[in-house]
KOLDO-532507 format. One record per residue: residue in three letters; x negated, y negated, z of N, C-alpha, C in turn. Coordinates in pm, whole numbers, padded with zeros to 5 digits, always signed. Layout:
<torzas>
AlaXYZXYZXYZ ...
</torzas>
This chain:
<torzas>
Unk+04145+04006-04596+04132+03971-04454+03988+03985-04406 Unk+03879+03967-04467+03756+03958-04441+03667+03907-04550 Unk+03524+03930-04571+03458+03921-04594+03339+04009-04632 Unk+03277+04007-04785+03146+04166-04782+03081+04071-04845 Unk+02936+04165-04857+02826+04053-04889+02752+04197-04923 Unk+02737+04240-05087+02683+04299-05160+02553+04294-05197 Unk+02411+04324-05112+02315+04297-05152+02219+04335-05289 Unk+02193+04318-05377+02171+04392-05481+01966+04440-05426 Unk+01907+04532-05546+01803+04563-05518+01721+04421-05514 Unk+01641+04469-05384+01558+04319-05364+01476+04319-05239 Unk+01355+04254-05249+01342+04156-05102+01403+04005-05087 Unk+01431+04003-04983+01544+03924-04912+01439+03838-04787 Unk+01321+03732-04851+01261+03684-04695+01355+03593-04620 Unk+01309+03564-04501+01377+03536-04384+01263+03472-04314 Unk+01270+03323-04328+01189+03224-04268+01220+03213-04074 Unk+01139+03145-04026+01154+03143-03882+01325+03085-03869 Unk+01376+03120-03780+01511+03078-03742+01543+03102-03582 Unk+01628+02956-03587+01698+02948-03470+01876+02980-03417 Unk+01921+03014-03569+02011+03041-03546+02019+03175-03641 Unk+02164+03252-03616+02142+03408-03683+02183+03310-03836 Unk+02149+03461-03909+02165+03484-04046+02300+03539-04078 Unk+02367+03614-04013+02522+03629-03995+02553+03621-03851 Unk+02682+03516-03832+02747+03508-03737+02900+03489-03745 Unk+02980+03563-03578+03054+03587-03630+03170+03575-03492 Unk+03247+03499-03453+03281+03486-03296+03409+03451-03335 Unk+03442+03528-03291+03664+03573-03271+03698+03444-03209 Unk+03638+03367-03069+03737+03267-03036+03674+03144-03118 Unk+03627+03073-03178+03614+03042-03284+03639+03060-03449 Unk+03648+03196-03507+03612+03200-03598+03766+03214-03671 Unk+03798+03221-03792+03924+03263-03888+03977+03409-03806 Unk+04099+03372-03730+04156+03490-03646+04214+03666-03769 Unk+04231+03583-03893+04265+03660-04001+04159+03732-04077 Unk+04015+03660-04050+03927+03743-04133+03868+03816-04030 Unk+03896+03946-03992+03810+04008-03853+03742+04119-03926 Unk+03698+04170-04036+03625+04218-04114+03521+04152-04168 Unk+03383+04209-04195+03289+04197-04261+03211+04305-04293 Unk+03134+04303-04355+03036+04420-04432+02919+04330-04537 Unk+02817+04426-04470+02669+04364-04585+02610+04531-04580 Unk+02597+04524-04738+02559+04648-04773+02478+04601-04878 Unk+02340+04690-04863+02235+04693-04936+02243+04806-05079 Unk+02182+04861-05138+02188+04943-05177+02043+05105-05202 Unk+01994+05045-05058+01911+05172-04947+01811+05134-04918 Unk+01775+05168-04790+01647+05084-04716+01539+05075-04817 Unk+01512+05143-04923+01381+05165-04966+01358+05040-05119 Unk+01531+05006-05115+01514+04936-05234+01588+04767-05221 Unk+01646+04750-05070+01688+04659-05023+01663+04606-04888 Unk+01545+04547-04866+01508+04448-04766+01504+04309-04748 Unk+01512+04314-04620+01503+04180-04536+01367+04150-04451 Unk+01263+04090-04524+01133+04062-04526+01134+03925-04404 Unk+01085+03942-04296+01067+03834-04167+00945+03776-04176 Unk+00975+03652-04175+00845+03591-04239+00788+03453-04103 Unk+00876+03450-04028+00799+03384-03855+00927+03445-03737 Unk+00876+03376-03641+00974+03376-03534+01119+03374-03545 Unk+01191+03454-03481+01321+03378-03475+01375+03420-03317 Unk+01433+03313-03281+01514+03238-03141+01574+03322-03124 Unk+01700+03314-03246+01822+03380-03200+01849+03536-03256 Unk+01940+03645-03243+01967+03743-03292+01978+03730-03468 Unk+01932+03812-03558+01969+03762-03688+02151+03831-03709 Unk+02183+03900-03675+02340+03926-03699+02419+03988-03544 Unk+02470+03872-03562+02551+03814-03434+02709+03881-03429 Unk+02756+03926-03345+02937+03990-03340+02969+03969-03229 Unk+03079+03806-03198+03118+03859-03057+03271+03843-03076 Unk+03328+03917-03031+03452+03916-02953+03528+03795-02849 Unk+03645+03792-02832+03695+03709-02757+03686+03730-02623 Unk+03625+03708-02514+03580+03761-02418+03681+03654-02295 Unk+03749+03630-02305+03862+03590-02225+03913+03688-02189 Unk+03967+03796-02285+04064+03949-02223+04087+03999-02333 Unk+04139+04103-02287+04158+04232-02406+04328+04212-02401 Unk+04351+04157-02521+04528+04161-02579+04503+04121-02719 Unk+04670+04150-02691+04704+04097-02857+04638+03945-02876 Unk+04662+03845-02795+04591+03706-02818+04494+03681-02795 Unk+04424+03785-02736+04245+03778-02736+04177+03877-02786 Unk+04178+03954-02895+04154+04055-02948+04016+04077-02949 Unk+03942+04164-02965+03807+04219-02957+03751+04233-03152 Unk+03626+04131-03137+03600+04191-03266+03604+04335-03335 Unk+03629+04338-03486+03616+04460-03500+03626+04481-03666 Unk+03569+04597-03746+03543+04683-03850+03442+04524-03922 Unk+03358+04545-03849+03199+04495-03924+03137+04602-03938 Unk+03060+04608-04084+02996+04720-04109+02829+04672-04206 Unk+02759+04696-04130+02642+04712-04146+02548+04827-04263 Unk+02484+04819-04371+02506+04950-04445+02369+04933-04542 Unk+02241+05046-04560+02192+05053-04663+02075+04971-04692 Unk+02000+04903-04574+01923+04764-04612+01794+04836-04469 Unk+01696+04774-04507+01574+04761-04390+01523+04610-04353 Unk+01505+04637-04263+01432+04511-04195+01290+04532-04163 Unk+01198+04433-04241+01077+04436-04171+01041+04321-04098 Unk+00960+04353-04022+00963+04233-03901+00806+04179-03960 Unk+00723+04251-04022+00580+04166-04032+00530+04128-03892 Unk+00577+04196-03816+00490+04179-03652+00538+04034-03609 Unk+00645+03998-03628+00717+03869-03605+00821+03913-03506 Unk+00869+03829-03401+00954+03828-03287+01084+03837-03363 Unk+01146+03933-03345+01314+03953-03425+01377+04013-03321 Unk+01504+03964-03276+01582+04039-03175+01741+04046-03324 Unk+01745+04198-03323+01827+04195-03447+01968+04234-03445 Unk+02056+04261-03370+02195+04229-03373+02249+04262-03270 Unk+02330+04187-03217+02421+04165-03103+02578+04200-03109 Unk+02609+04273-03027+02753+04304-03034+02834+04267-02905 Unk+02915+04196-02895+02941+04126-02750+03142+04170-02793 Unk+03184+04219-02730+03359+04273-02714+03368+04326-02853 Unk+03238+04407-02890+03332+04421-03039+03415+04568-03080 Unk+03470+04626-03104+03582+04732-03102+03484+04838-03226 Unk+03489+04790-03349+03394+04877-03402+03321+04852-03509 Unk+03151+04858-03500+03030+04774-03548+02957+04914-03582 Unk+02955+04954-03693+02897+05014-03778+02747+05005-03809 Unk+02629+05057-03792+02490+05071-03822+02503+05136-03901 Unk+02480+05203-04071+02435+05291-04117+02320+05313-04223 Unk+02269+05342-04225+02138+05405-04247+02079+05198-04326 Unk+02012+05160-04175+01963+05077-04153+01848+05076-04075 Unk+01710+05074-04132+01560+05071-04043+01565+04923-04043 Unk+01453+04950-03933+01372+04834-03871+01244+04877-03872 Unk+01165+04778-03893+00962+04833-03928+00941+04752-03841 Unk+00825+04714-03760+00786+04604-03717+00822+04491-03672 Unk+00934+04560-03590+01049+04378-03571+00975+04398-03394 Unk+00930+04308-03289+00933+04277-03153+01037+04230-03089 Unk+01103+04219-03028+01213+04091-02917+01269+04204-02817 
</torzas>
């Protein structure tokens, strides 16, 4: 009923963008997959290298924002895990959580990101 995305040791660049790098919206999206997870395997040995501008948020979570029920449910168990972000002094606005129930940060830096 979801989705993981296993990053192995690495840099990971990330060209200018207008749209995120994960996205993820309940009234749109597969009502059955309401899980995700991207796990690195630790800031020091798994990054996400920003290499221009980007527009939009790079990892996006929203919820069904019509109402809170059973038929409009609130995103939830995305988990975030183990990775750094460097921004290279580049405009990064880096994740958005809009109705989501529960969105996990863990041991995730940011260097040099602006937005």
């Amino acid at each position: 009923n979801g989705y993981a995305g296993d990053l192995g040791v690495g840099v990971y660049r990330i060209e200018a963008r207008t749209s995120p790098l994960v996205s993820f919206n309940r009234r749109t999206g597969d009502a059955a997959a309401n899980r995700f997870a991207l796990r690195g395997r630790g800031p020091s040995v798994t990054r996400f290298d920003i290499r221009g501008d980007c527009t939009d948020f790079l990892f996006k979570v929203a919820g069904n924002t019509d109402g809170y029920s059973v038929a409009n449910p609130r995103a939830s168990w995305f988990d975030f895990r183990d990775f750094s972000i460097n921004g290279n002094g580049h405009n990064a606005d880096l994740f958005s959580f809009i109705c989501a129930f529960r969105c996990f940060l863990d041991i995730v830096t940011s260097l040099v990101s602006y937005g």
